[in-house]
C-alpha positions in Angstrom: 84.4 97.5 126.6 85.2 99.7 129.8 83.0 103.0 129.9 84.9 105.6 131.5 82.6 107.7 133.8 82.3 111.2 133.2 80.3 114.0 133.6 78.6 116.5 131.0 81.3 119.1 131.8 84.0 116.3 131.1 82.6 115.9 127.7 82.3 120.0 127.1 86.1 120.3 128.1 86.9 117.3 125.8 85.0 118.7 123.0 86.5 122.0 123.0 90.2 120.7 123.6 89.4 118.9 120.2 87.7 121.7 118.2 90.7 123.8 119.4 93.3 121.1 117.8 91.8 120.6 114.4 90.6 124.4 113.5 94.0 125.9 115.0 96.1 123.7 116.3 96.4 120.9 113.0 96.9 124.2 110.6 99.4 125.4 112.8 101.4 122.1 113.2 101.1 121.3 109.7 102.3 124.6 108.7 105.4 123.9 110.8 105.5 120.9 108.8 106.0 122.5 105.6 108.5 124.9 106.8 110.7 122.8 107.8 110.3 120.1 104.9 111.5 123.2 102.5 114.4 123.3 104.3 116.0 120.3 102.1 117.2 116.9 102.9 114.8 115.4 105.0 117.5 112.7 106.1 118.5 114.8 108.4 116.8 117.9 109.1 115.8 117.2 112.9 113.5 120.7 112.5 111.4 118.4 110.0 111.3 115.5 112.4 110.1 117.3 115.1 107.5 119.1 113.8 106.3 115.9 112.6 106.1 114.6 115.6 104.2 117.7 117.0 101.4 117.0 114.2 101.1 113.0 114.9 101.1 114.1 118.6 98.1 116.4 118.1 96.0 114.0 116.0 96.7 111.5 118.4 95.1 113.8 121.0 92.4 114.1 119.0 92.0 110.4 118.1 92.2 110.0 122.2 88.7 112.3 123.2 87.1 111.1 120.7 87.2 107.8 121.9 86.9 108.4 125.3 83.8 110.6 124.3 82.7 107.3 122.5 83.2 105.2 125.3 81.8 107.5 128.2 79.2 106.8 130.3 77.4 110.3 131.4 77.5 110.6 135.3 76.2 113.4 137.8 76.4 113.4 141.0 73.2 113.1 143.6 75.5 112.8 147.0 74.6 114.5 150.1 76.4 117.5 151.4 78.0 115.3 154.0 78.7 112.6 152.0 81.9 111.8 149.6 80.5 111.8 146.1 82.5 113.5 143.0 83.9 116.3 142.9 84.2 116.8 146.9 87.0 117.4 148.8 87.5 114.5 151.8 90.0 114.9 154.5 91.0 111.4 155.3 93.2 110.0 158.4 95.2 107.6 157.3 95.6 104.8 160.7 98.8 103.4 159.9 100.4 106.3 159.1 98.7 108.5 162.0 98.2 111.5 159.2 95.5 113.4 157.9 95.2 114.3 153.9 92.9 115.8 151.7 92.0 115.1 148.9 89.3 115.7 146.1 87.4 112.9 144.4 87.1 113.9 140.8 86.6 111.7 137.2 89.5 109.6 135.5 90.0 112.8 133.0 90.4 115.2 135.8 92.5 112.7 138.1 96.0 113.9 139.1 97.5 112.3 141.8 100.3 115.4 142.2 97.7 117.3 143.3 95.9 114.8 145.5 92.7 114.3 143.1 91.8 110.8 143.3 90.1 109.1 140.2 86.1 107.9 141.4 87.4 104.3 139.2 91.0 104.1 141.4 90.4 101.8 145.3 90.6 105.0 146.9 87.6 106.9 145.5 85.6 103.6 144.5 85.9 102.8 148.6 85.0 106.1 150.0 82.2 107.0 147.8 79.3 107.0 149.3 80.3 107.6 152.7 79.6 110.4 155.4 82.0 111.9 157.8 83.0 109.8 160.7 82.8 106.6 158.7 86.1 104.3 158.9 86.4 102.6 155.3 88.7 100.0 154.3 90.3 100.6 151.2 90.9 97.5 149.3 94.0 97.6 147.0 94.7 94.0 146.1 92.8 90.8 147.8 95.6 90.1 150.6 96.8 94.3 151.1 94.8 97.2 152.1 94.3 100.1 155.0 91.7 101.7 156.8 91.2 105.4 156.8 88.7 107.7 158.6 86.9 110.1 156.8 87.1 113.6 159.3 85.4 116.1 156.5 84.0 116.2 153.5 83.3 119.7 150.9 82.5 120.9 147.7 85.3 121.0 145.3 84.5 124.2 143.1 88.6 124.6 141.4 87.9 124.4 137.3 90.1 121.9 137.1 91.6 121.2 133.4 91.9 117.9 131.5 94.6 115.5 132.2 97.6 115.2 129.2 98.7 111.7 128.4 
């Protein structure tokens, strides 16, 4: 089975996000529920459907950390100050492209590609890590493709960053 790596904080966040939906969230949602069930024929009372939906949503969520909780394997970081390790930023130059990007090497949970945070699992992170500024590192992305990139800086990423939604 594939163990996700995250850190202690990962798990905290996770933890909390499901304490928050079963105390508060589940009664909410299931209050919703009951609401709209009085409101008759459930045939076709879309208020009913919805909020149905809301509550499977939730416990889904909740089925979802727990599992990744379950399947985590605990990481911390022991990289350098010069060197990419998680949760650094790393401004890369791209040599195809002749452009420069930053961006910040976080855990799968955390990973958002619209805000240039690169998973430590995805070819990106998995090639870089590890490596000090100056390095040229070819990122693999399938056997016959891939690119080479330069790695110009490297800091500490301090944003709290929140979990990703599925």
């Amino acid at each position: 089975m594939l163990k996700h790596e995250l850190t202690a904080q990962d798990i905290k966040k996770m933890e909390e996000e499901i304490e928050y939906r079963q105390v508060v969230l589940r009664k909410e949602l299931l209050g919703h529920v009951k609401e709209a069930r009085a409101h008759g024929d459930l045939s076709e009372n879309f208020e009913y459907h919805a909020a149905k939906k809301e509550k499977n949503r939730n416990e889904s969520r909740i089925r979802y950390l727990e599992k990744m909780i379950r399947n985590a394997k605990v990481i911390e970081d022991h990289s350098d100050q010069d060197q990419v390790g998680l949760n650094k930023t790393v401004t890369l130059f791209f040599e195809e492209d002749n452009e420069e990007e930053k961006f910040s090497v976080v855990t799968t949970v955390l990973a958002d590609s619209t805000k240039n945070r690169v998973s430590i699992e995805s070819p990106l992170g998995k090639a870089i890590m590890g490596h000090r500024k100056g390095d040229r590192v070819y990122i693999e992305v399938k056997p016959d493709f891939g690119y080479y990139v330069e790695i110009r800086d490297v800091e500490p990423f301090l944003e709290d960053v929140p979990l990703n939604r599925y």
